[in-house]
N, C-alpha and C positions, 0 to 999 in steps of 0.2 A: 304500103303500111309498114313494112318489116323492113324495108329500104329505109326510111326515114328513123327506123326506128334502134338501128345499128349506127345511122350518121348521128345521130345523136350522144348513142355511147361510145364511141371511138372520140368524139371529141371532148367526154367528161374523160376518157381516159389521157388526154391530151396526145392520141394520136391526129395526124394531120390526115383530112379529110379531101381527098383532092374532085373536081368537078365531073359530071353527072357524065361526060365526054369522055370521062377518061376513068379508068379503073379506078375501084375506090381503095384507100389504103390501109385495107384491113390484111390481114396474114391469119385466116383462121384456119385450124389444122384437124381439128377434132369435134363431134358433137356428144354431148354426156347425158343420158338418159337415165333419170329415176327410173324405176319398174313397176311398182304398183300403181297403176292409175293411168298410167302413161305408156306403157306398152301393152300390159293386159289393163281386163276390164276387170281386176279381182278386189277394187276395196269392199264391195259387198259382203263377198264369203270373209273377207280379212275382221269388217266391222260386226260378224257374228262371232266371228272367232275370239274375238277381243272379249265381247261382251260373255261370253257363255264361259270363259277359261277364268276372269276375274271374278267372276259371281262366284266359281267353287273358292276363292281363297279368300272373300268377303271385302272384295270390291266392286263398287256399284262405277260402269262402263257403259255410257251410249255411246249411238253409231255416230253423232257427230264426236264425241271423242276420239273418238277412232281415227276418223278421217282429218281432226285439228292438230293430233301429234303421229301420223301418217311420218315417214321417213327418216322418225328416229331412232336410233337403235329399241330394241324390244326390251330389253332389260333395263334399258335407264330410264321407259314409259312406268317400266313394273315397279321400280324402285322410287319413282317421284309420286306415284299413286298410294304405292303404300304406306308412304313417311305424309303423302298429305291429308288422306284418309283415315290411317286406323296409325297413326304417329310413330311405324318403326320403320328403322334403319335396319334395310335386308341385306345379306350380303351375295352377291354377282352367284354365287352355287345357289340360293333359295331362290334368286332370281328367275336364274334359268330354269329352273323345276318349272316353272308358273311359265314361261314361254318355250319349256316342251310343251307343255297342255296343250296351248295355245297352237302350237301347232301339229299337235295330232288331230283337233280338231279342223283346223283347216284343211288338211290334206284327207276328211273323212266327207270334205264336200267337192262339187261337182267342179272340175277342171276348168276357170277362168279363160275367157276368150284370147287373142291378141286384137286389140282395135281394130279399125278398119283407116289404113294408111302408114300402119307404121313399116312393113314390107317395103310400100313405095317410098317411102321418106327415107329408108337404108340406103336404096340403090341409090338415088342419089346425092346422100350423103357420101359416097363411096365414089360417085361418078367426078362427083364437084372435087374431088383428090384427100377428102377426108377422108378419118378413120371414126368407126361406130364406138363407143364403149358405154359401161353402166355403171352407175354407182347409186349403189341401195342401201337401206340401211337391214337389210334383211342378211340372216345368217344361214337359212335354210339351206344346206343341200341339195334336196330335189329341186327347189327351185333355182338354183344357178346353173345346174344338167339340165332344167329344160329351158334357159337362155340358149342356153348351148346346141341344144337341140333345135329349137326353132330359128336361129340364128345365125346358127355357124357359118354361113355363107360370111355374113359379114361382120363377126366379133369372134372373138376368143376368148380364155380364160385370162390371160394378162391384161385383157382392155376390162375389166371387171372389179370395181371395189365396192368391198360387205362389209357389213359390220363387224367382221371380224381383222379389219385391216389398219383400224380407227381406234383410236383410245376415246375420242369424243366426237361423237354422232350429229348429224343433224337438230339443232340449225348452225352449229357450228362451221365453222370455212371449211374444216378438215379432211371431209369426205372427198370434196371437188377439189381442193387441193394437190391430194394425194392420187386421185383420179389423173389430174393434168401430169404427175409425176410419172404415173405410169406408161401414161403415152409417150414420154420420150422428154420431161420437162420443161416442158410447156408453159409460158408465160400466160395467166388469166385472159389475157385482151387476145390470146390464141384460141379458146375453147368457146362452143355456145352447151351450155345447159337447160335442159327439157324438163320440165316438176309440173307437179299437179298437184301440192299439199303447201301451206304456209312456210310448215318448218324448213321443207326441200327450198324451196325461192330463197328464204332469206340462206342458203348455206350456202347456193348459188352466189346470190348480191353481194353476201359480205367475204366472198372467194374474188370478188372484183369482174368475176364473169358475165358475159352477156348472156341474160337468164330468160329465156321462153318459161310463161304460164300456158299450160292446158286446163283448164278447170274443167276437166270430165264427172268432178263428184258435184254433191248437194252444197257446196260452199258459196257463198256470193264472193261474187268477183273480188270485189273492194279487201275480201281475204288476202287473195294473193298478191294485186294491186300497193295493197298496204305495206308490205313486204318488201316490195322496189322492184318486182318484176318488169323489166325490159318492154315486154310486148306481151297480151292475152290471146289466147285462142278458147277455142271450145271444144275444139277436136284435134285430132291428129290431121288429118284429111287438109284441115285448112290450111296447117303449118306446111305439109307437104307441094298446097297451088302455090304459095306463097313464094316457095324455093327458091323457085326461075327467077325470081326478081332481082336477090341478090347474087345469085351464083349462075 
């Protein structure tokens, strides 16, 4: 499936695709991992936190909003919600008041799992002669020490873009972009990107990158689908049988 599904993007990117006999003619260097959704299991605690922080500043938040603007930066969610809602224009300091909240609340609940395969999908991303990296649209601190911490075998601080690296967030190109710049500049048709949120796929898609959907949340497929996702999964687990096939 995932075979077919790279011979097809290599050849919209008008790379030459050579027979099933002979290595195929990809050069891919890197794989780029959103974080929420996709590594841990935390849009749950993320989509209370959303909703409990904008009700003190008199924004009304469900948990499908949460999880529809999922990956991009947290203060230009605060700032489109506010100017669409209650008609003002905040400025980035009022912002972030309203996504400290937000994230004291998060970090006042229970510690987010890591799925189940993302462990195994590193090692062989690492084995297959790639490099692991992240790019989120999250700014937190604690949470990029404990990438770090759960990961360090195979990422570092330099394979990692925040929202704090980005003038303009997901679903913008920019984040994956700037991600591929970091690994050593990297041509798009060089990197696969991993999302589990619309806006992640399309920042992927419109970065020119070969974009894996995981839909681990409540979204129907056709969400991420719609977006020009590459190839769908449902889990990590699957993405990881899948591996051997192309590598």
């Amino acid at each position: 499936m995932i075979r077919e599904a790279v011979t097809e993007y290599l050849r919209q990117q008008g790379i030459q695709v050579m027979s099933k006999s002979e290595k195929f003619g990809w050069n891919f260097k890197c794989v780029l991992f959103d974080m929420d959704g996709v590594l841990y299991d935390s849009m749950p605690n993320h989509a209370i936190a959303w909703q409990e922080s904008m009700a003190k500043f008199g924004i009304n938040m469900t948990a499908a909003d949460a999880y529809a603007t999922e990956g991009a930066r947290g203060i230009d969610t605060i700032k489109k919600y506010m100017r669409d809602q209650l008609g003002k224009d905040i400025t980035l300091d009022e912002a972030q008041t309203i996504y400290d909240e937000k994230t004291r609340i998060f970090h006042d609940m229970p510690i987010a799992p890591i799925f189940d395969g993302v462990t195994d999908m590193m090692e062989k991303i690492i084995q297959s002669g790639m490099s692991v990296n992240v790019v989120t649209g999250s700014g937190q601190r604690p949470l990029i020490d404990r990438l770090l911490h759960d990961f360090g075998k195979y990422l570092d601080e330099d394979h990692i873009t925040t929202a704090y690296n980005v003038k303009r967030g997901k679903p913008y190109p920019d984040p994956y972009l700037i991600g591929l710049r970091k690994v050593g500049n990297l041509k798009p048709s060089q990197g696969i990107v991993v999302e589990n949120a619309p806006l992640g796929v399309k920042s992927g898609v419109s970065a020119g990158i070969f974009t894996v959907a995981i839909n681990s949340g409540p979204l129907p497929d056709s969400a991420l689908k719609n977006e020009g996702a590459n190839i769908l999964f449902h889990k990590m687990t699957e993405l990881s049988d899948e591996w051997n096939n192309i590598f």
